[in-house]
FIPA-373785 format. One line per field, with one value per atom (N, C-alpha, C): residue number from 1; atom name; x, y, z. Coordinates in steps of 0.05 Angstrom, whole numbers. Layout:
% residues N
i = NUM, ...
at = CA, ...
c1 = X, ...
c2 = Y, ...
c3 = Z, ...
END
This chain:
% residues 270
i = 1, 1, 1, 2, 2, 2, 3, 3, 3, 4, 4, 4, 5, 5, 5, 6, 6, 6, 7, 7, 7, 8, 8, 8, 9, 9, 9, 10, 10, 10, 11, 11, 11, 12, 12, 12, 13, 13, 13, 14, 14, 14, 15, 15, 15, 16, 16, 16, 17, 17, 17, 18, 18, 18, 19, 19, 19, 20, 20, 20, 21, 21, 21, 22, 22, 22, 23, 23, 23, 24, 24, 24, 25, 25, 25, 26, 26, 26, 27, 27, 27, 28, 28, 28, 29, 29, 29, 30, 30, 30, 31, 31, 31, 32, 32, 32, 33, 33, 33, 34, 34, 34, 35, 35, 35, 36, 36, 36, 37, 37, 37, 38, 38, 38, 39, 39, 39, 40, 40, 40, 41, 41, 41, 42, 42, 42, 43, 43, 43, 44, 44, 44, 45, 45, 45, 46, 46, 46, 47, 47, 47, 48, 48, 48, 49, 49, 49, 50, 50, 50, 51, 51, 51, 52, 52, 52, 53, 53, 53, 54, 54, 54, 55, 55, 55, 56, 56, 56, 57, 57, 57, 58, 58, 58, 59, 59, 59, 60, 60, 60, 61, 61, 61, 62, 62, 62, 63, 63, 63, 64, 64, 64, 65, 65, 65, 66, 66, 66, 67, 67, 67, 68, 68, 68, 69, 69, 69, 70, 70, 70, 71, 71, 71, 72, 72, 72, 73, 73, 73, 74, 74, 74, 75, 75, 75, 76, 76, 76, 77, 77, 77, 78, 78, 78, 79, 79, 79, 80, 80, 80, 81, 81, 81, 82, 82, 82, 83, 83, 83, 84, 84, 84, 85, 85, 85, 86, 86, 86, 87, 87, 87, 88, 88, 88, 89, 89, 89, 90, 90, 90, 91, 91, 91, 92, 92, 92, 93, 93, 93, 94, 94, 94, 95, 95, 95, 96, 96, 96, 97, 97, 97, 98, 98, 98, 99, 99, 99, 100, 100, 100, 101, 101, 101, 102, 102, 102, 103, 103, 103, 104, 104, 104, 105, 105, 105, 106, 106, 106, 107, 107, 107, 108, 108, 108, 109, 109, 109, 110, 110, 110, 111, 111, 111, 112, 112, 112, 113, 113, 113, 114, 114, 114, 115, 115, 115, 116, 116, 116, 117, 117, 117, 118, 118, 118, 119, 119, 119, 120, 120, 120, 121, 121, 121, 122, 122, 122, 123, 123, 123, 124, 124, 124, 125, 125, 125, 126, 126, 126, 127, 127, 127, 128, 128, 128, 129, 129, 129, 130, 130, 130, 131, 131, 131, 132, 132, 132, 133, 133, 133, 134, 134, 134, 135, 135, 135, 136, 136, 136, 137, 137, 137, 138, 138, 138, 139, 139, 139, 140, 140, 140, 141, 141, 141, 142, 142, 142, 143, 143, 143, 144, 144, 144, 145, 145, 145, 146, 146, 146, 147, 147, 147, 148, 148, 148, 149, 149, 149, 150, 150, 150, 151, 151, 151, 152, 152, 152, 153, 153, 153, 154, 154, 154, 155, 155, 155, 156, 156, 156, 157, 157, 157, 158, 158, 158, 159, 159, 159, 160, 160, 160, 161, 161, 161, 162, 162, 162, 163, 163, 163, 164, 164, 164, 165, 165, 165, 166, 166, 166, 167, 167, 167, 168, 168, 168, 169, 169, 169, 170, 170, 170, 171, 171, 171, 172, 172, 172, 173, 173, 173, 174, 174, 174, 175, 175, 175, 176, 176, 176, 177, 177, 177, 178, 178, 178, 179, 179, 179, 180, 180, 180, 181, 181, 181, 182, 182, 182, 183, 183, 183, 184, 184, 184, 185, 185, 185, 186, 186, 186, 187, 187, 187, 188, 188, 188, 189, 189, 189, 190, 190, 190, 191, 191, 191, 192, 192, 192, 193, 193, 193, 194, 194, 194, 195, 195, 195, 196, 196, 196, 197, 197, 197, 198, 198, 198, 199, 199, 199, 200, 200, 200, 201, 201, 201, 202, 202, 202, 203, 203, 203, 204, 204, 204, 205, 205, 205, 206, 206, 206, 207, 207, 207, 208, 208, 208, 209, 209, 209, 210, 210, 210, 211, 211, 211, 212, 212, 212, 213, 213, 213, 214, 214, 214, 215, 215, 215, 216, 216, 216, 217, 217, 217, 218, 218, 218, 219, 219, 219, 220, 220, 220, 221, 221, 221, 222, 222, 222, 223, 223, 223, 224, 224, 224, 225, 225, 225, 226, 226, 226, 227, 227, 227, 228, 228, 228, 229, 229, 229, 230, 230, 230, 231, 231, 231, 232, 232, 232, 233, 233, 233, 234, 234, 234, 235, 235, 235, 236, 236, 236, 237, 237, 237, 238, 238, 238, 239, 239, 239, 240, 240, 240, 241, 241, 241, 242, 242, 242, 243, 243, 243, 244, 244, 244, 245, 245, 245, 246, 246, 246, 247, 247, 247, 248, 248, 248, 249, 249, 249, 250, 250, 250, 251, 251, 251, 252, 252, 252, 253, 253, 253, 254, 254, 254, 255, 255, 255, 256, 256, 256, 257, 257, 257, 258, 258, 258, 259, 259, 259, 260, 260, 260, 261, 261, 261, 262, 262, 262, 263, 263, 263, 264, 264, 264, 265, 265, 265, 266, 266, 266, 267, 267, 267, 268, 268, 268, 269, 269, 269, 270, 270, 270
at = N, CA, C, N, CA, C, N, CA, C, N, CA, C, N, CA, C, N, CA, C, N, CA, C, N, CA, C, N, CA, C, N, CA, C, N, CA, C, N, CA, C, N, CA, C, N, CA, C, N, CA, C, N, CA, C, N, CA, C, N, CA, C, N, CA, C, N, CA, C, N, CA, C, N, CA, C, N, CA, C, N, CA, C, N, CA, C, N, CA, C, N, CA, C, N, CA, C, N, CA, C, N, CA, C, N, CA, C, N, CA, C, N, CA, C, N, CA, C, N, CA, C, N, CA, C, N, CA, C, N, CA, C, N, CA, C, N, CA, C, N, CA, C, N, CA, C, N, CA, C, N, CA, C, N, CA, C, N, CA, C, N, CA, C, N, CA, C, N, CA, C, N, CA, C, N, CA, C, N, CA, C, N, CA, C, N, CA, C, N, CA, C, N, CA, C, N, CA, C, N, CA, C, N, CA, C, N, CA, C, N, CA, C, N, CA, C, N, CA, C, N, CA, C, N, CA, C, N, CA, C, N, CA, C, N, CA, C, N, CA, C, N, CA, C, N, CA, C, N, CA, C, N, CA, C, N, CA, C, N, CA, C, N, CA, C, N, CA, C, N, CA, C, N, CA, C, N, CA, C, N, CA, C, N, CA, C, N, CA, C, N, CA, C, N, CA, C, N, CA, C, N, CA, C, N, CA, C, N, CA, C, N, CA, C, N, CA, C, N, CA, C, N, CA, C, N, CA, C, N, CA, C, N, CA, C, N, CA, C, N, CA, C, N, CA, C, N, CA, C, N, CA, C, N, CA, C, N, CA, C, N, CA, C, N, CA, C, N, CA, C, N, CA, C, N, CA, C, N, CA, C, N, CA, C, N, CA, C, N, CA, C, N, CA, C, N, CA, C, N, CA, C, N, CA, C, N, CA, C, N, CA, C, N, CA, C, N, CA, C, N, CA, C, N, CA, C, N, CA, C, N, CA, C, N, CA, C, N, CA, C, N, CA, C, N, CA, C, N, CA, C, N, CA, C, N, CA, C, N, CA, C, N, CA, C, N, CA, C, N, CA, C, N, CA, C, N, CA, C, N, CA, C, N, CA, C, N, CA, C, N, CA, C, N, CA, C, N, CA, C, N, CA, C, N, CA, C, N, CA, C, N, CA, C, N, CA, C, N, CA, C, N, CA, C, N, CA, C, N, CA, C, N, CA, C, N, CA, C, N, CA, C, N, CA, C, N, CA, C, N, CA, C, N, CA, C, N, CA, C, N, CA, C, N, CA, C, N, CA, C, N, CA, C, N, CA, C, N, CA, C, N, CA, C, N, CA, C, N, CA, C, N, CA, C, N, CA, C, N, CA, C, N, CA, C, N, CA, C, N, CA, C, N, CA, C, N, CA, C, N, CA, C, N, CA, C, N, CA, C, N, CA, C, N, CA, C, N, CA, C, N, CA, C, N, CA, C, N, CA, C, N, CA, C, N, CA, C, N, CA, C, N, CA, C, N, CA, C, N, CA, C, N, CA, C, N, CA, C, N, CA, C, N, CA, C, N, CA, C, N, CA, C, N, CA, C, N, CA, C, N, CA, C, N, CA, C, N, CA, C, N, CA, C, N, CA, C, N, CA, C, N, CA, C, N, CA, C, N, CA, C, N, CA, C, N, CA, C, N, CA, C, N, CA, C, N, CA, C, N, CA, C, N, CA, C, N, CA, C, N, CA, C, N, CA, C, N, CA, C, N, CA, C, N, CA, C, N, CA, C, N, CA, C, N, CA, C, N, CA, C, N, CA, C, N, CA, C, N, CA, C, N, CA, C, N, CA, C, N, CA, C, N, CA, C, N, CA, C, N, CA, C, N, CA, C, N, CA, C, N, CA, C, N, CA, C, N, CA, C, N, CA, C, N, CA, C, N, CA, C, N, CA, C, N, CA, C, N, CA, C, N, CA, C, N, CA, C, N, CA, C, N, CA, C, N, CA, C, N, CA, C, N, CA, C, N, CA, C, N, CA, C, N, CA, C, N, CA, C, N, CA, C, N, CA, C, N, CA, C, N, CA, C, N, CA, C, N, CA, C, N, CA, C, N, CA, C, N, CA, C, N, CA, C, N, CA, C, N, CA, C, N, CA, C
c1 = -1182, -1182, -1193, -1216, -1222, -1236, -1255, -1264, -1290, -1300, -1326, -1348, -1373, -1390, -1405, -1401, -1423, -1449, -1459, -1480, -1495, -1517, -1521, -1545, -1569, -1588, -1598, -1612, -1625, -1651, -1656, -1683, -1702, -1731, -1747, -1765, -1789, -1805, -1817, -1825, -1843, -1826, -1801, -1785, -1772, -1775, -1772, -1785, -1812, -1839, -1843, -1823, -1841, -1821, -1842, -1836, -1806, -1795, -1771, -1749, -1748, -1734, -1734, -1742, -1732, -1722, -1715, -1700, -1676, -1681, -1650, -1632, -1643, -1632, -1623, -1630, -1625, -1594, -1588, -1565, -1544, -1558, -1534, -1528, -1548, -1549, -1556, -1580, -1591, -1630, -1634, -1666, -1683, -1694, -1711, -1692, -1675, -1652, -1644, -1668, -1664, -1676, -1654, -1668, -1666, -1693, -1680, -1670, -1645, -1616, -1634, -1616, -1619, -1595, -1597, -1576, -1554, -1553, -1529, -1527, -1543, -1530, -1513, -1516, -1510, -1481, -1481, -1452, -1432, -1439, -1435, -1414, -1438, -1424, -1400, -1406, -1387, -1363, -1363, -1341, -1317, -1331, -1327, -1302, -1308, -1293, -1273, -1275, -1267, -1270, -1304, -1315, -1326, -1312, -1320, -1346, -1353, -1376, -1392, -1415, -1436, -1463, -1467, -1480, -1509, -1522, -1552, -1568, -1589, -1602, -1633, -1648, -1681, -1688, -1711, -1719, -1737, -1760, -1787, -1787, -1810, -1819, -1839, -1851, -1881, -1904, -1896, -1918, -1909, -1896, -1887, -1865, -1870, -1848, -1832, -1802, -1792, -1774, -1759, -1748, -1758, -1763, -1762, -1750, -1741, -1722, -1717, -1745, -1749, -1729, -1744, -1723, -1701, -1686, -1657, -1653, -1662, -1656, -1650, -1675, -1673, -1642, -1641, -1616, -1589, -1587, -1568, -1560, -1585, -1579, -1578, -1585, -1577, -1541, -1528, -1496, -1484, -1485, -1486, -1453, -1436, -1410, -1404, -1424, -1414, -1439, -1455, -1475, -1480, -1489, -1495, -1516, -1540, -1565, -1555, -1568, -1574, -1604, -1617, -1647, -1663, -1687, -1706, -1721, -1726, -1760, -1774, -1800, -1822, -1819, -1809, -1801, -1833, -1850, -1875, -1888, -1880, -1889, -1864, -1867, -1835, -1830, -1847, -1852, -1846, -1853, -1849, -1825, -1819, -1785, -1764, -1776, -1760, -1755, -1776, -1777, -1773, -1770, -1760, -1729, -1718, -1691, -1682, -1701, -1689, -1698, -1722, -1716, -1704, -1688, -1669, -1643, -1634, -1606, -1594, -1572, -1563, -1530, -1530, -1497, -1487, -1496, -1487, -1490, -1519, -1533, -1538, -1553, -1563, -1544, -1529, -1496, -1509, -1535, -1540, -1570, -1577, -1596, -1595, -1613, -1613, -1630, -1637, -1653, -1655, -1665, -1659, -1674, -1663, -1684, -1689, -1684, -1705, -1722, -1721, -1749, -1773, -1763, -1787, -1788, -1777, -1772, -1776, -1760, -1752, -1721, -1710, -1689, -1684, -1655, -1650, -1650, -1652, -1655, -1678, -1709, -1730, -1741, -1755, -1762, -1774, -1783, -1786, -1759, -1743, -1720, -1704, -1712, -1694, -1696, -1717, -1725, -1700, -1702, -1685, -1652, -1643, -1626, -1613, -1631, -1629, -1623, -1646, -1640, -1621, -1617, -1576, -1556, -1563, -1540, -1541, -1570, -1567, -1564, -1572, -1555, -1529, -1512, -1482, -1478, -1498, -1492, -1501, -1486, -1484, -1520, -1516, -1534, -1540, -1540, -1537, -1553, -1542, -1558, -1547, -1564, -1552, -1551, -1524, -1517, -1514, -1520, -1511, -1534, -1537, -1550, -1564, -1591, -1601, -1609, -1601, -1605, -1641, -1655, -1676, -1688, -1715, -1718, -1741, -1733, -1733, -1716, -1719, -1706, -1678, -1654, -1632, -1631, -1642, -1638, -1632, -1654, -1646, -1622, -1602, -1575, -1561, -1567, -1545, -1531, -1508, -1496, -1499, -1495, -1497, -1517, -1551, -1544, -1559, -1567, -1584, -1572, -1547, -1532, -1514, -1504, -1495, -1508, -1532, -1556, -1556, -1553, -1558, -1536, -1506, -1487, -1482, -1490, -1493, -1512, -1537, -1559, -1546, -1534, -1526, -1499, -1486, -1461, -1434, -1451, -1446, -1457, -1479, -1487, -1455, -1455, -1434, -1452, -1445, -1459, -1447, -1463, -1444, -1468, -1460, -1463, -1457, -1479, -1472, -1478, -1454, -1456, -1433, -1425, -1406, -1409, -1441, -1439, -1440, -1424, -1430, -1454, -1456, -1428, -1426, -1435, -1422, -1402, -1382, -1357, -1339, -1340, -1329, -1344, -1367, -1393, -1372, -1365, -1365, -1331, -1312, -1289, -1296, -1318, -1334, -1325, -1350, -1357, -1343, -1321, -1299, -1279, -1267, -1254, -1272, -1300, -1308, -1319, -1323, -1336, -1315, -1310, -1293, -1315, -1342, -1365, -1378, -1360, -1374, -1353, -1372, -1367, -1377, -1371, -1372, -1372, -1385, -1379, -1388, -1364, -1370, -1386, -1411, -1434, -1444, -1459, -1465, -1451, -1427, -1405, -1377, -1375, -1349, -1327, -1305, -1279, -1263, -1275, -1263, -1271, -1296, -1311, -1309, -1313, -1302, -1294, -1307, -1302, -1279, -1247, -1231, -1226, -1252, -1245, -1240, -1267, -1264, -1247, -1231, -1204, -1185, -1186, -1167, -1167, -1197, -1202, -1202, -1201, -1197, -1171, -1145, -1127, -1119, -1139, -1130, -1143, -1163, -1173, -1193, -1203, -1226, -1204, -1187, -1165, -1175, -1188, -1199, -1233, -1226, -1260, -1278, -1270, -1287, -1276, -1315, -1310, -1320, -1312, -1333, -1343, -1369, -1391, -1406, -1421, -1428, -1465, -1483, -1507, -1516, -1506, -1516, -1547, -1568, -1555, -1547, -1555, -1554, -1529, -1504, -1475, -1468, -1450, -1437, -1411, -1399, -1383, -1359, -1356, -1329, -1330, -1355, -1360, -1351, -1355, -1350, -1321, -1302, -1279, -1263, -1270, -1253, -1238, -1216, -1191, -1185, -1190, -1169, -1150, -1138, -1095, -1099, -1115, -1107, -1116, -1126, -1132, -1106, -1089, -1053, -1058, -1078, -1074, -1061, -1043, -1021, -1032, -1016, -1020, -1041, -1038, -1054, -1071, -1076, -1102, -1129, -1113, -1129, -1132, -1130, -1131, -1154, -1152, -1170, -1195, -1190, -1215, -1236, -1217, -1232, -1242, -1240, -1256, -1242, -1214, -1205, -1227, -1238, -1252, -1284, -1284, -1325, -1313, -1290, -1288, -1298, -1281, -1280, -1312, -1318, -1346, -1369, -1378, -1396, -1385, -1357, -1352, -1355, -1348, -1352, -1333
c2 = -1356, -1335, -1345, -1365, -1380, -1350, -1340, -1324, -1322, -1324, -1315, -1306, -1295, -1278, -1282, -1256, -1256, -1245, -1237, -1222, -1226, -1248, -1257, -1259, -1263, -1282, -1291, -1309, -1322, -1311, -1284, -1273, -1293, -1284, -1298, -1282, -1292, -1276, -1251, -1264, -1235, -1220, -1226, -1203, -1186, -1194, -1180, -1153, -1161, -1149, -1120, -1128, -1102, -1078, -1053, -1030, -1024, -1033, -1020, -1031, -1047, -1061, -1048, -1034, -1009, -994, -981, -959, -979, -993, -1007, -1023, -1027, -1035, -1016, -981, -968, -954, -961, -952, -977, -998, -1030, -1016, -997, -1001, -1019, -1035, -1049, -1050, -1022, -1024, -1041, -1054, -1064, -1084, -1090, -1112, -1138, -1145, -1157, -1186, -1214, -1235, -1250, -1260, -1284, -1299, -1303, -1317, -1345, -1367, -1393, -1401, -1436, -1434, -1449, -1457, -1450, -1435, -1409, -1388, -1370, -1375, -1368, -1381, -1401, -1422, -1414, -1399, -1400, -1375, -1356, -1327, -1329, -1347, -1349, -1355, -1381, -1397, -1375, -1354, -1338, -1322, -1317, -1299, -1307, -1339, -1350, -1347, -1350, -1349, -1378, -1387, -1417, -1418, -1398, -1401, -1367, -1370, -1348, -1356, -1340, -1344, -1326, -1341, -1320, -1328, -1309, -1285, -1296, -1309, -1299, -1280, -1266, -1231, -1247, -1221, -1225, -1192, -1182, -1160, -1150, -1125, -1126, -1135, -1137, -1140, -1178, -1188, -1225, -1233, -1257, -1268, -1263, -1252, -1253, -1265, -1279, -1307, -1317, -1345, -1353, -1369, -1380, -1392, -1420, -1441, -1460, -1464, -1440, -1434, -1436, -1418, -1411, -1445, -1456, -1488, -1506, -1504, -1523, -1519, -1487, -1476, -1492, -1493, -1500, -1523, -1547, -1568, -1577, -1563, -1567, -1562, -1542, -1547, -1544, -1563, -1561, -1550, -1555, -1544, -1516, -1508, -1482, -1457, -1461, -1448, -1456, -1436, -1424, -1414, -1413, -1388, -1380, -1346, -1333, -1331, -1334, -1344, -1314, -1309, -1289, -1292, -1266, -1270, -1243, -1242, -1222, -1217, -1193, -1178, -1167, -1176, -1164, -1187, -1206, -1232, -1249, -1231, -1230, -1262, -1289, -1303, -1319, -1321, -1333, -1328, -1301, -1304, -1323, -1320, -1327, -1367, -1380, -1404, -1414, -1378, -1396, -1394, -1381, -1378, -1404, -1418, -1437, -1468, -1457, -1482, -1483, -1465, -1459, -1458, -1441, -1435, -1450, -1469, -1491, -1485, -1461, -1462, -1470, -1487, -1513, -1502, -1498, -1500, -1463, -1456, -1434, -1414, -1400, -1392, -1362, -1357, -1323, -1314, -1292, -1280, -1256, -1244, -1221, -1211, -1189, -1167, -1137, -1121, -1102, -1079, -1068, -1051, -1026, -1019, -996, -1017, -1037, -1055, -1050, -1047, -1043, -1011, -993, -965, -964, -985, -979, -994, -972, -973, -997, -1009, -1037, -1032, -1008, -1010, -1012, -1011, -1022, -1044, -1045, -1062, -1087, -1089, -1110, -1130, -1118, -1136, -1150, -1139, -1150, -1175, -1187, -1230, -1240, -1215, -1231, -1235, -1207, -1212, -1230, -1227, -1259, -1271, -1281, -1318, -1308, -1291, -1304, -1305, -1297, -1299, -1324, -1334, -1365, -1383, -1381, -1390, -1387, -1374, -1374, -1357, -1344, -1335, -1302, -1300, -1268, -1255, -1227, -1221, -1195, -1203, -1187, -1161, -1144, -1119, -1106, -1079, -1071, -1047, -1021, -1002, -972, -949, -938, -927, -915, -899, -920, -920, -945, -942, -962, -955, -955, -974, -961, -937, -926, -901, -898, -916, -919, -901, -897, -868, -896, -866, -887, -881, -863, -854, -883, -911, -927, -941, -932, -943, -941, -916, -894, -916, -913, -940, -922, -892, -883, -868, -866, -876, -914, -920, -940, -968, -976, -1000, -997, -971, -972, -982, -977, -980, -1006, -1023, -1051, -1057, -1058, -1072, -1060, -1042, -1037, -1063, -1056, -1073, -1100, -1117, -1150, -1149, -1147, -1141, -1170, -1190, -1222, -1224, -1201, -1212, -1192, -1213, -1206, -1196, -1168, -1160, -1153, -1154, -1147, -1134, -1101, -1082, -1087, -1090, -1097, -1067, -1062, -1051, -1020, -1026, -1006, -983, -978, -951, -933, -919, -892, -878, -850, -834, -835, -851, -853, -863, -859, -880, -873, -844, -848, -860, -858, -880, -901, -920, -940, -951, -934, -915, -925, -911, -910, -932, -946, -969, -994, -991, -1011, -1010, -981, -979, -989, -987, -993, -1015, -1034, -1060, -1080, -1098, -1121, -1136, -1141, -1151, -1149, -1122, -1113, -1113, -1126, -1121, -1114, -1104, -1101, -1112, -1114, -1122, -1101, -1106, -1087, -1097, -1106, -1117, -1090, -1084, -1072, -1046, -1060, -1033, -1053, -1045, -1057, -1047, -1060, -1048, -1020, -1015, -1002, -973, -979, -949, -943, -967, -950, -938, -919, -895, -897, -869, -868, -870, -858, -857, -894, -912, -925, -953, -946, -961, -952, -932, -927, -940, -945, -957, -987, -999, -1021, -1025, -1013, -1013, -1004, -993, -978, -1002, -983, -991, -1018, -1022, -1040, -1071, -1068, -1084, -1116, -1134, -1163, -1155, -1134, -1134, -1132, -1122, -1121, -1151, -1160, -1181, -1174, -1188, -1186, -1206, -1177, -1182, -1181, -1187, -1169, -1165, -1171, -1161, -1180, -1194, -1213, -1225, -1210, -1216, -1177, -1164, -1137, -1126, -1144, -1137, -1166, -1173, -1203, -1200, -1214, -1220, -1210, -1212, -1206, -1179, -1166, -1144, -1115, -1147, -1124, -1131, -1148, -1151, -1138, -1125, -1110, -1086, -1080, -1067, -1071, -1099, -1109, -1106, -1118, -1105, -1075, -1048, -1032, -1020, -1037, -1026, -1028, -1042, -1035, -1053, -1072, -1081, -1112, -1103, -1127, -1153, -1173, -1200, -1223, -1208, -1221, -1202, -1187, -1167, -1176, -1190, -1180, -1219, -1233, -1261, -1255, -1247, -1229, -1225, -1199, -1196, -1212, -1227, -1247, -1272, -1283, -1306, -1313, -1301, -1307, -1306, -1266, -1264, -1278, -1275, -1295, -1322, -1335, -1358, -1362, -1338, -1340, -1327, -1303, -1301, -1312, -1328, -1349, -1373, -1380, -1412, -1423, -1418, -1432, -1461
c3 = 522, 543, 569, 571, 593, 608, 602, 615, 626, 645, 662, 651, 639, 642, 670, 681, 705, 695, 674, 669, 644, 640, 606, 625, 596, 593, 569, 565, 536, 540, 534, 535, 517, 529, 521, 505, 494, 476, 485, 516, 526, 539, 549, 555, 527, 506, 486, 473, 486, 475, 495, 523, 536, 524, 531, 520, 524, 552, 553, 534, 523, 511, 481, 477, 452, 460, 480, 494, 491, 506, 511, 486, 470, 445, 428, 431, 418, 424, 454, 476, 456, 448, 442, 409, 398, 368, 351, 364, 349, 346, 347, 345, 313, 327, 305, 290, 297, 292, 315, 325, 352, 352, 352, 354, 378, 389, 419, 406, 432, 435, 434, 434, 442, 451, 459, 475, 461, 434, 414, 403, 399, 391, 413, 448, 458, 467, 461, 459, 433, 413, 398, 400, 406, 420, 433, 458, 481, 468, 449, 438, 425, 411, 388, 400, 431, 445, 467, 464, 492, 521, 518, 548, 550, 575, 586, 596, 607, 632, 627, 628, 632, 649, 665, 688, 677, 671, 661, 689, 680, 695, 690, 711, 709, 718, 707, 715, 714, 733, 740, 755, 734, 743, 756, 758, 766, 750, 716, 702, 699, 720, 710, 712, 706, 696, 670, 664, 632, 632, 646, 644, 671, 671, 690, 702, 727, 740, 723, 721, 710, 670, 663, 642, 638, 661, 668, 668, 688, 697, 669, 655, 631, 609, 606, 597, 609, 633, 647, 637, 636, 640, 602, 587, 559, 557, 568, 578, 599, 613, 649, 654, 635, 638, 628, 616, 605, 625, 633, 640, 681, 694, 721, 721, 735, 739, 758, 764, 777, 780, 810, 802, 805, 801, 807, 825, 832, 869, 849, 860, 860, 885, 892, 919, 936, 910, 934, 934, 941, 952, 968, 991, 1004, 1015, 1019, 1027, 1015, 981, 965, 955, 959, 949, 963, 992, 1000, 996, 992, 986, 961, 935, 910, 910, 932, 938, 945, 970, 992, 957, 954, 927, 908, 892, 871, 868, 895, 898, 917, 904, 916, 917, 907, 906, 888, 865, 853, 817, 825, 802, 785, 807, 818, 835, 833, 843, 851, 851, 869, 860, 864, 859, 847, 817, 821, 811, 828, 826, 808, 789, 770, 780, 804, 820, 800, 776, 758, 746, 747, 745, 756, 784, 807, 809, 801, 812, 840, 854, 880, 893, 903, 909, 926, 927, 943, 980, 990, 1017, 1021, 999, 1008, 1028, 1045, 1058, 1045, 1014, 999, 1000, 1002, 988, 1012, 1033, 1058, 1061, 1058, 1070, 1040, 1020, 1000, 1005, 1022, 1024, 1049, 1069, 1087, 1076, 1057, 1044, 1039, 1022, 1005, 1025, 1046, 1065, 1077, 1087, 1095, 1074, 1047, 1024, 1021, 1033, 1023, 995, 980, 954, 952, 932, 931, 913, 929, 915, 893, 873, 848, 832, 839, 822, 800, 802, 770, 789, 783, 794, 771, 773, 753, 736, 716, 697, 693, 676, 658, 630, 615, 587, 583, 590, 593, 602, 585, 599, 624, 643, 670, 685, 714, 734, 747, 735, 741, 775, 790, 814, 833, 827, 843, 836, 816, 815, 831, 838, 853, 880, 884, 904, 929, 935, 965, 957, 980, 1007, 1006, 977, 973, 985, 967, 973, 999, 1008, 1026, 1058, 1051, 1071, 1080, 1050, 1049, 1059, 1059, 1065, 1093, 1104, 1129, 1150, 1147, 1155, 1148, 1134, 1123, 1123, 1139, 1134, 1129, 1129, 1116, 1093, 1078, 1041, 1033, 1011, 981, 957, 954, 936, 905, 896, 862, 844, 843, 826, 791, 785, 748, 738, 714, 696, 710, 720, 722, 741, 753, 762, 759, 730, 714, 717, 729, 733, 765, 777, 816, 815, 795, 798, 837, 835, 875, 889, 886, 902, 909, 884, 884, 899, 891, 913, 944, 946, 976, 987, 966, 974, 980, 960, 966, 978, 1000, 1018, 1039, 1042, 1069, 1074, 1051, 1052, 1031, 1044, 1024, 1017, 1025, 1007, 983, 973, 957, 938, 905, 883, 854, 840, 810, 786, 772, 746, 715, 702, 676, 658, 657, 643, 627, 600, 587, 574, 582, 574, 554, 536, 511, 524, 533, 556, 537, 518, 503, 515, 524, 531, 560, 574, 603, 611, 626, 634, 640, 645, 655, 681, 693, 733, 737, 717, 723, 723, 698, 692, 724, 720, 748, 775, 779, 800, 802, 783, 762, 776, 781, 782, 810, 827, 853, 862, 879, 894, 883, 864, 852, 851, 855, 841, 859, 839, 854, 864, 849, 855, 834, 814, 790, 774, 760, 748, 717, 700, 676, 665, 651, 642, 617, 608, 587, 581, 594, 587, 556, 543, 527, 532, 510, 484, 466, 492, 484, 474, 487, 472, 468, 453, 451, 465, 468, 486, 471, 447, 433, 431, 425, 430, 461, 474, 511, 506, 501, 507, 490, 473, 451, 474, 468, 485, 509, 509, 539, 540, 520, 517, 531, 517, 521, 554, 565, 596, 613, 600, 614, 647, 638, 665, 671, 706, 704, 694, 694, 685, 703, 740, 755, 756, 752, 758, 732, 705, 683, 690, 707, 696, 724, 746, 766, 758, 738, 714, 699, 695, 675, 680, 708, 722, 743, 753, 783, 805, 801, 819, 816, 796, 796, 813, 808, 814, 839, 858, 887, 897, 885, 894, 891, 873, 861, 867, 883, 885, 867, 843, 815, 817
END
């Protein structure tokens, strides 16, 4: 299948441990059934489903570090052909974000940044996040959130894409942004958003293509068409798992090869 993940990580022990992470395992159907990934079991996954490439994720919250960049790094370089980071900042050490940006993200290695703003319970037009989205723009690389409801029982309000992200792609109007996890239920938000900005994109991370919403297959096909990439939130879904009813999304032959790592190609410069 030769396909993309824009949205994985090889969680670690203490991102395992915090509280929210029973909420959210209970959304996957797997409470109390939960092991950290490694990075042949995560090869293993990928293989299973025919994904070439997955781009994991360091988080860093208010209570720390739960993956950390360094991590992400070592991962990489255990399969430098199958694996990309996306690096992490602590947004209230706006200084330092900005220099683990300018030391991390090389384009190369390190292909963006992202941020899980119901992490912080504060929305992305915050004035925390602005030096971050500079760097990614003088970096060349996109910068990555999560949009939409949250399976944690955290306030989905900062998902919401208008008036939050719209704010942001206003103010930066050279960052490339990419909304993980679909959006649900702002699916016109996201309508909005992609008639009025070609910077802006999507990915279907934590959703099995089976379930996606209807507005949003549609838009999949309208207007989203080269803009949505996929994802899958691993190790919370597996990959064979998010891809179950691709045949049945009825989508053309360049749209679904689009889907499946055209577009990461071109927005991550893969």
């Amino acid at each position: 299948m030769h396909a993309i993940d824009v949205w994985a990580q090889i969680t670690t022990d203490r991102m395992a441990r915090q509280p929210w992470m029973e909420t959210l395992l209970r959304w996957t159907g797997k409470p109390g059934d939960f092991s950290v990934p490694t990075v042949p079991s995560t090869l293993a996954a990928m293989d299973k489903a025919g994904v070439d490439m997955a781009l994991l994720s360091a988080w860093h919250g208010p209570q720390g570090s739960l993956v950390s960049n360094e991590e992400v790094s070592a991962y990489i370089d255990a399969a430098p052909t199958r694996f990309r980071g996306l690096a992490t900042v602590d947004i209230t050490d706006p200084m330092q974000a900005v220099r683990d940006i300018r030391q991390w993200v090389d384009g190369q290695k390190f292909v963006g940044v992202r941020v899980a703003p119901w992490l912080w319970d504060l929305p992305p037009n915050h004035r925390l996040y602005y030096p971050v989205y500079a760097a990614c723009v003088d970096a060349g690389v996109p910068f990555c959130t999560q949009i939409g409801h949250t399976g944690p029982l955290k306030r989905s309000e900062t998902g919401r894409p208008i008036p939050y992200l719209e704010d942001v792609l206003l103010d930066f109007p050279e960052l490339v942004v990419v909304g993980g996890h679909v959006g649900f239920p702002w699916i016109d938000e996201l309508v909005s958003l992609s008639v009025k900005f070609p910077n802006f994109h999507i990915d279907t991370s934590a959703y099995a293509l089976h379930r996606l919403p209807p507005d949003f297959v549609s838009y999949m096909k309208g207007v989203g068409r080269g803009r949505v990439m996929f994802g899958t939130n691993w190790p919370m879904l597996t990959p064979a798992q998010c891809l179950k009813g691709l045949a049945d999304l009825g989508l053309k032959a360049e749209d679904e090869e689009a889907f499946l790592r055209g577009t990461a190609k071109r927005v991550f410069n893969l």
